[in-house]
SEMI-611107 format. One record per residue: residue in three letters; x, y, z of N, C-alpha, C, O in turn. Coordinates in steps of 0.05 Angstrom, whole numbers, plus 5000, padded with zeros to 4 digits. Example, Ala and Ser with C-alpha at 12.3 -4.5 7.8 and 13.67 -1.06 7.14 Angstrom:
ALA526448865156524649105156526449345156528549345169
SER525749555142527349795143525850015157526850235161
% end
This chain:
UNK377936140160378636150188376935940202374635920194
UNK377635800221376835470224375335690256376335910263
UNK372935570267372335690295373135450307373335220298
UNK373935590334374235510359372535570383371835800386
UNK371635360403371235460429371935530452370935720464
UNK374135380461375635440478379035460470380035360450
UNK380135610489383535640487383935350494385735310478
UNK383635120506384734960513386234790501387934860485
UNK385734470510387134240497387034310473389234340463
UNK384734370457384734330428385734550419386234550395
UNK386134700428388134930417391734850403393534770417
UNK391734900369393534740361395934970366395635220366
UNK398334800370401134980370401235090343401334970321
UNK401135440351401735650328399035760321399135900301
UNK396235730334393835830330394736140338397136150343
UNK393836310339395036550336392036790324392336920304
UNK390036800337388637030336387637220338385337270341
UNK390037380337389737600347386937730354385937770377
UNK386037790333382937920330380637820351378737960359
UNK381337480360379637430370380837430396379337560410
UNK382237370406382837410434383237700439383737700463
UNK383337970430383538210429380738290436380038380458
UNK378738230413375838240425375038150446373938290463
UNK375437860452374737730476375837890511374437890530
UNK377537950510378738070527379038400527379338500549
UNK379138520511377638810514375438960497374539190500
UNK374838760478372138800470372238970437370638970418
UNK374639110442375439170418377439110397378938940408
UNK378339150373379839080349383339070357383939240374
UNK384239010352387939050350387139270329384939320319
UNK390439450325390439500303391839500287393739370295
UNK392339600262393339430235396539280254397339050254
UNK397639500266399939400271400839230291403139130293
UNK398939180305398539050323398038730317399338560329
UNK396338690302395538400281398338430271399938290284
UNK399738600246402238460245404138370249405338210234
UNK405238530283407338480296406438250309408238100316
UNK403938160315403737920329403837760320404437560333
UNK402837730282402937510269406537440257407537230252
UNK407437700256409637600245412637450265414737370256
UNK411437470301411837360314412037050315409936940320
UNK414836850310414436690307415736500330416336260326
UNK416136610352417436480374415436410392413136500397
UNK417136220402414535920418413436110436411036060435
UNK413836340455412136390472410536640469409936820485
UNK409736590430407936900421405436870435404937010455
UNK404336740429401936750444401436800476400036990481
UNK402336680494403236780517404337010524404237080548
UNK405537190503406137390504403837670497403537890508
UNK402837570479400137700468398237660492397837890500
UNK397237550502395737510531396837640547395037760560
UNK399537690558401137840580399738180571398338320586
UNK400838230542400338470535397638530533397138770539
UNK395138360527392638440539391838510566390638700576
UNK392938290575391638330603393138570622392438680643
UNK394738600609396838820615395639160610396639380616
UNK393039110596393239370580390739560600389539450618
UNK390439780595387839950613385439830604383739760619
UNK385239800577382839690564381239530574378739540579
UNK383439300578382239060598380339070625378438940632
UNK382039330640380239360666378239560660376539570678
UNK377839720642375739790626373739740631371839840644
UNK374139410609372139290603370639110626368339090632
UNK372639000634371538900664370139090683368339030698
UNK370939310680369339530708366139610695364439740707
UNK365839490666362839530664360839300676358439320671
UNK361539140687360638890704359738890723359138670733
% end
């Protein structure tokens, strides 16, 4: 698994990590099914969609309200 720093420019079309954008944004794991349905997601706006469904989730403001 190659690291990255930022989502940005250098972010290549089809990067796809779940695990790490899941942690980053609520601090905890996907799970099993969760990593699969997203990886086996192969339409152009998975990732964007995986972000909607984070930021979408209770977890998220969770994690933010310990701040």
């Amino acid at each position: 698994m190659r690291r990255r720093t930022a989502a940005g420019p250098g972010r290549r079309q089809g990067d796809l990590d779940p695990m790490s954008e899941s942690f980053d944004l609520h601090g905890l794991p996907p799970t099993p099914a969760e990593t699969a349905a997203c990886l086996a997601d192969k339409s152009a706006d998975a990732y964007k969609r995986l972000i909607d469904r984070l930021l979408g989730s209770l977890h998220y403001g969770e994690r933010l309200s310990r701040h």
